[in-house]
N, C-alpha and C positions, 0 to 999 in steps of 0.2 A: 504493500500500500504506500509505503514510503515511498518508495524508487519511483512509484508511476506516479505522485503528484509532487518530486522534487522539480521540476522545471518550472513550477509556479512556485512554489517554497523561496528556493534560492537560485543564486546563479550557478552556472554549471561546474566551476571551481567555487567546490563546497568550502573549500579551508580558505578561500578569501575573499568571506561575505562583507561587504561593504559595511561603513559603517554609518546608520543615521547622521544625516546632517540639519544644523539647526534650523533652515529654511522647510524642510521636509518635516519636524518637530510642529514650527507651527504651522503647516498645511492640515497636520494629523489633528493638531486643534479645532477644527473647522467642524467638525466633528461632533466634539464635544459642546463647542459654541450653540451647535443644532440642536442638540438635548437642552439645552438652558432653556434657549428658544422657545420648545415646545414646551417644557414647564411653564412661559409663562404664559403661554398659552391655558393650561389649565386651571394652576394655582393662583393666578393673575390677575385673567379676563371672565374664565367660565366661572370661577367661585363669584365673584363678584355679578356676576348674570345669573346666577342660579339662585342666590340669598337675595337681592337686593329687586332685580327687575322684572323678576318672576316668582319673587317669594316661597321658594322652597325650603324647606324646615334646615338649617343648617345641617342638624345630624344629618339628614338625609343627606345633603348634599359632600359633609366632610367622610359618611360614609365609602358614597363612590366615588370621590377623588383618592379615596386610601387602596381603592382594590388594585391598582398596579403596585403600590408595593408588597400589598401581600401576596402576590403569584410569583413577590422573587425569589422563594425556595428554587424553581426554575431553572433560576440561574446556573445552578448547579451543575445542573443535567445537558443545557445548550452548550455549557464550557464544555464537557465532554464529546459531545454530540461533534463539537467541531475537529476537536483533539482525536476522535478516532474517524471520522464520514465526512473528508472532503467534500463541496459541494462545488458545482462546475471548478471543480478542479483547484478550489482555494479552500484552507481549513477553516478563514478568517473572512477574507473580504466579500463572497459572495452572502455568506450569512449574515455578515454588516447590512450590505444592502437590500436584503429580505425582508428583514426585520424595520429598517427605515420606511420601506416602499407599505409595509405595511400598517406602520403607527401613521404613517403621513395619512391615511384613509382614514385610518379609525378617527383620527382627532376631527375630520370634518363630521363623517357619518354620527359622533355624540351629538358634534349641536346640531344636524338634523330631528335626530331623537329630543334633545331640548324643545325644541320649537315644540313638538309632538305631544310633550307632555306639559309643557304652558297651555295648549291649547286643549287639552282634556283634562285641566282643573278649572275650576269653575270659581269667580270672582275674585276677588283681590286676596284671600284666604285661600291657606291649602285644604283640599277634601279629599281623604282618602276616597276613589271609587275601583270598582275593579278595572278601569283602564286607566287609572292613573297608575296602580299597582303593576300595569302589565309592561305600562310603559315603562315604570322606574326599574323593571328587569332587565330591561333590554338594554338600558343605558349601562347596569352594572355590567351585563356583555360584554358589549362593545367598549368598556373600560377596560374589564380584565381581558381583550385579545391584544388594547393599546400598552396597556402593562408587557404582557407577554413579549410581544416585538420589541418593546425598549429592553426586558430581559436577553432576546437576540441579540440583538445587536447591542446593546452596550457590553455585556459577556465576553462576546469576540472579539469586539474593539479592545478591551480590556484586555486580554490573550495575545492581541497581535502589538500592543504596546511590551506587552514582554518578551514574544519572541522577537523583535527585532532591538530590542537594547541588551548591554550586558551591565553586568555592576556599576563600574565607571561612569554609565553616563543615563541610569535608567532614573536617578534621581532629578537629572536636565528634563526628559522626557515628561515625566509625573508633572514636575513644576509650572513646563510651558504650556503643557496640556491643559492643567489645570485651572492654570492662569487663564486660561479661552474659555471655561467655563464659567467663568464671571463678566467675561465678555459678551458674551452670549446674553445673560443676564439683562444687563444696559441697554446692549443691541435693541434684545428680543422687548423689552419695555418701549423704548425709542418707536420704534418699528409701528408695536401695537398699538400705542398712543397716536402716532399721526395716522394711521388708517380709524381710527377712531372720534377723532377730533372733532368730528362734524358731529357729533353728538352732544348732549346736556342733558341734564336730568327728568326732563320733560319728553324726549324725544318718544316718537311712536312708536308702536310693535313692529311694522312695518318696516321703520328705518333702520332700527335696532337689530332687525332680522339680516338687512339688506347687508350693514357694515362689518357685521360678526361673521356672516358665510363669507366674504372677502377678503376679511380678515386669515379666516380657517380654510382658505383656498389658497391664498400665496403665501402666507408661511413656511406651511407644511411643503409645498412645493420647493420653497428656496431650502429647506432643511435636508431635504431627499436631495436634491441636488448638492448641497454642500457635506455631502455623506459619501457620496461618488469623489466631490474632486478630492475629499481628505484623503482616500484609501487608495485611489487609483495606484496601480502599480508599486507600492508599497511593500507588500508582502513578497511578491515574487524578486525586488531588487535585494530586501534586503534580510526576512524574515531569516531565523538560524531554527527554527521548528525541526527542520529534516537531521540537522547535525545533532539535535538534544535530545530524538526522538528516538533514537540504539536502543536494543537492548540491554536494561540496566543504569543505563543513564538518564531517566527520564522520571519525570514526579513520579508517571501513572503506573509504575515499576511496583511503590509500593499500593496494596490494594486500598478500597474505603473503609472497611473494618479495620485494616491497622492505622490508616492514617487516623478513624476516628478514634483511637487509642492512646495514638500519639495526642490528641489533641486533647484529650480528657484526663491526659496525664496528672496533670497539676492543678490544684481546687485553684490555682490565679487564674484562669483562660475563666471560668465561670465568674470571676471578682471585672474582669476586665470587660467579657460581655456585658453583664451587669451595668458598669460603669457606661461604656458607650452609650447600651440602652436608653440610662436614662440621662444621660446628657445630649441626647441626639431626639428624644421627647420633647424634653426642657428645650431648644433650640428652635423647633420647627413647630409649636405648636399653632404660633399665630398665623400661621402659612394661610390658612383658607381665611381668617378672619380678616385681613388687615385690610385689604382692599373695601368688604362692607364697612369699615370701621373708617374708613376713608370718608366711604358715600354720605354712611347716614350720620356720621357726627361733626365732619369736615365739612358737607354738600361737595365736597368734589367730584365732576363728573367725570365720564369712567373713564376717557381718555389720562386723566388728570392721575385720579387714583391707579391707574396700570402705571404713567410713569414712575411711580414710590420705586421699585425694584431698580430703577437708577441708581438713587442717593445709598440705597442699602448695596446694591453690586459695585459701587466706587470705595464704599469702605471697605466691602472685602476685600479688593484688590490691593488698595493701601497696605492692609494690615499686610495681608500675602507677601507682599516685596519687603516689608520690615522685621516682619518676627521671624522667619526665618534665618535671616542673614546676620542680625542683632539681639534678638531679645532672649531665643532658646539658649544661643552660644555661652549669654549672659549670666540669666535665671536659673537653667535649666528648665528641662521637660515639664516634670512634677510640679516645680514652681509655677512655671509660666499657663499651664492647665489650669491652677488652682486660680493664678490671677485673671484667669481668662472668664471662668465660673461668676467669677465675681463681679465682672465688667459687663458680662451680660444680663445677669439678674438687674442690675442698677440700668444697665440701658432698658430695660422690661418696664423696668417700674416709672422710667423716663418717659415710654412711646403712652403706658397708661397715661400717666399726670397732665400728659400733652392735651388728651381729650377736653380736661376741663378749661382749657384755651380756647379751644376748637379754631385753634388757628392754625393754618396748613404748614406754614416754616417752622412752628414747633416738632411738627409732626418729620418733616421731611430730615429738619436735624436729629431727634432722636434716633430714625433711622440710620444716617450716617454713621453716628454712632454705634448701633445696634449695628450694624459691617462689621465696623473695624472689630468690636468685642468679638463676632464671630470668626471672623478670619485669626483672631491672635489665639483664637479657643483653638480651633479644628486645625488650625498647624500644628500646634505644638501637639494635639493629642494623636494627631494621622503619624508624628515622631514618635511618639511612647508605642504605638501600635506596630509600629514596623522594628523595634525592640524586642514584642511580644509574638514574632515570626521566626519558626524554623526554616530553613533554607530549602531542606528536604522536603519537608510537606508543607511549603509554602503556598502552593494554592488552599491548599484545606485550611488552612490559617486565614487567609485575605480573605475564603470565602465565606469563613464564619466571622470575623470583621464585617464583611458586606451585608452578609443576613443581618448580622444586627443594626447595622444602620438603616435598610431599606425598611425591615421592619419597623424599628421604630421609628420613621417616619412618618408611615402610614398609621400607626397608634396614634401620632401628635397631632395627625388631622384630624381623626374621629374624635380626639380628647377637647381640640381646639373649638369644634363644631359644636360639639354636646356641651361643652361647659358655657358657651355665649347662648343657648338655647333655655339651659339652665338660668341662666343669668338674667337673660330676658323675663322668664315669666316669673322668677323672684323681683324684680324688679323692674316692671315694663314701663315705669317712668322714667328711667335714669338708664340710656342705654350706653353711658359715660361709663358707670358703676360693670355695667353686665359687661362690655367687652374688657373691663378692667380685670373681670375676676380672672380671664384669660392669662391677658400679662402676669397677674402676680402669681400665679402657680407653676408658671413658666419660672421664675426667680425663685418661688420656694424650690422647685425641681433641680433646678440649679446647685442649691448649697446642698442637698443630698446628695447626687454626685460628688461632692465635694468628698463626702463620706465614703465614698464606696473607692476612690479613688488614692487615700489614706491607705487603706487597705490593700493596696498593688504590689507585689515586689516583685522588681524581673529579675531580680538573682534567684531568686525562688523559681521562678515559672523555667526559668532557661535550662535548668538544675534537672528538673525535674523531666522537662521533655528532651533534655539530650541524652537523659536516663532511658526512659522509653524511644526511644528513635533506635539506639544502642542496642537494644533487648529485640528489637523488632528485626531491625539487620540479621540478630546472631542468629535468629530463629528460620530467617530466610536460607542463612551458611549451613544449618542443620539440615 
């Protein structure tokens, strides 16, 4: 299977595979920029059309914006899927674009379903009837197949950023890549804003229909295309898959029962899960809220309120270029985490306080703010994390990192959505009060982590799975 898809792998002098160049790093970006894109696309535009313009119950709506992260167990299975079943003859990049060609569809076809189930509730209230019911199925469908394809293709993308770097320079790769994913971010805000702009808060079903499908038609279209030019020819120049793929020398060498052993080795991988989990809760929960919290406490119209993902994607970038290079070398890891926890709870309780202004600069600085505290958090912890990686069963590591992040995610939406739903009918005078309860359970979830993070030792954890990795090998020599 090797030999007959090494002509797409690598070039035909296997022992002098090129090596990534930074111009081709940020092409691979472009990529990544696409996925931002499309989140804001959902977490953005559609939460904000679903709560706000059509009054859908938030749960409901923070519901189906979570089912793509929960089908990322997936992810598991596509990484493999690729790693043994080339597809037209590449392990990485035709599945990249599979998966693109296919979330690009789904993301329009929801808000056709939207329109479908605006139009089968009945008056400015929602009422459960059985085609509202039928309809709200079909959207969670077509959400979990839009999950699915970003599991493809982000999976393989993921795959093909490792097989084509080696140690030396896979840290450059992550950085610039990731770097694009906050571009992406501003872009994908920018972008949605001015196709939007003709709107106000008054605007009719009609025109609201008209600007959102145009919206959900050239986006997605510009992301599928810039999914092509990221990858094109990529894999085949410079991919080393073929060379790592021998007998023996390959993760998939050891099986998923020992790796899951290796990974359960040490009670820290469970202290460290844990930790992400709920720091990656704590982080994202206001995700689906902020943009209603925009509309109905700011008035800003939706153009307005999609821009907010600017001022918050310019501080993560900020942080990104700084705590890295200054502040981890500094602090250290554990420090710099701990100060990060803390910088976002107080930016939390910032974006709440803002409400009682109801003034949009309040709002759009706290978010700045609320960037940089995230970008100074998720550096330094995405460092402690790759700490907490064996070499050897390094994918089973990244992958159980990734599970935990996707998943909790998707928890911090449904948490985000139910607690302001909560909050409303405890208090449906003070809708200041109700999206506040959000932020601060965001900031108390915050200094818990803090707790669980106390509890980490990676002299421990390292101790213990180079103990099991060791026992696992001997048993293979047996």
């Amino acid at each position: 299977m090797a030999g007959n898809s090494n002509t797409f792998d690598t070039p035909k002098d296997s022992l002098a595979v090129l090596k990534v160049d930074i111009p081709t790093m940020f092409r691979l970006g472009l990529f990544q920029m696409g996925l931002s894109m499309m989140s804001i696309l959902t977490l953005g535009v559609l939460n904000r059309v679903m709560i706000q313009e059509i009054a859908i119950p938030a749960t409901i709506v923070a519901l189906v914006l979570a089912i793509p992260a929960f089908v990322s167990p997936t992810r598991i299975l596509f990484g493999q899927m690729s790693d043994a079943k080339p597809l037209l003859g590449y392990h990485r990049t035709a599945y990249v674009w599979v998966g693109a060609g296919i979330f690009a569809i789904a993301a329009f076809l929801a808000v056709q379903v939207i329109w479908q189930l605006n139009a089968a509730s009945s008056g400015d209230s929602w009422v459960w009837t059985t085609t509202t019911i039928a309809w709200t199925g079909v959207l969670g469908l077509v959400f979990a197949v839009y999950g699915l394809a970003i599991c493809i293709s982000g999976t393989t993308f993921a795959a093909l950023l490792v097989d084509i770097s080696e140690e030396d320079n896979r840290s450059q790769v992550v950085g610039i890549v990731w770097s694009m994913l906050m571009v992406g971010i501003i872009v994908g805000a920018i972008v949605s804003s001015s196709l939007l702009k003709q709107l106000d808060g008054n605007a009719p079903l009609e025109t609201l229909q008209s600007a959102i499908n145009r919206l959900f038609t050239i986006v997605p279209s510009v992301v599928f295309g810039l999914s092509i030019i990221a990858t094109l020819g990529v894999e085949k120049k410079y991919s080393r898959f073929s060379n790592r793929s021998k007998p023996g020398n390959r993760e998939d060498s050891i099986s998923i029962g020992k790796a899951w052993s290796i990974l359960t080795a040490s009670p820290q991988t469970g202290i460290f899960f844990t930790f992400l989990l709920v720091m990656t809760i704590s982080l994202f929960m206001q995700d689906p809220i902020l943009e209603p919290y925009a509309g109905e406490v700011f008035n800003m119209p939706l153009a307005e309120s999609t821009q907010l993902n600017v001022f918050y994607g310019i501080g993560i970038l900020i942080a990104y270029g700084v705590t890295g290079f200054f502040i981890v070398p500094r602090l250290g890891k554990r420090r710099t985490i701990k100060l990060g926890c803390i910088l976002v709870a107080f930016s939390a309780l910032l974006l709440s306080f803002s409400g009682f202004s109801a003034n949009p600069n309040f709002l759009k600085f706290g978010l700045v703010i609320f960037g940089l505290s995230t970008g100074f958090l998720t550096t330094a912890a995405v460092s402690l994390m790759l700490d907490l990686t064996v070499a050897e069963a390094a994918g089973t590591f990244i992958g159980a990192w990734g599970l935990a992040q996707s998943i909790s995610r998707g928890i911090a939406v449904v948490i985000g959505g139910t607690v302001l739903d909560i909050g409303r009918n405890l208090l449906p005078n003070n809708l200041v009060l109700a999206y506040g309860l959000v932020f601060g359970l965001e900031a108390v979830g915050m200094l818990i982590s803090i707790w669980f993070l106390n509890r980490v030792n990676v002299t421990e954890f390292q101790t213990n799975t180079k103990q099991a990795l060791a026992s696992v090998l001997e048993s293979d020599l047996d």
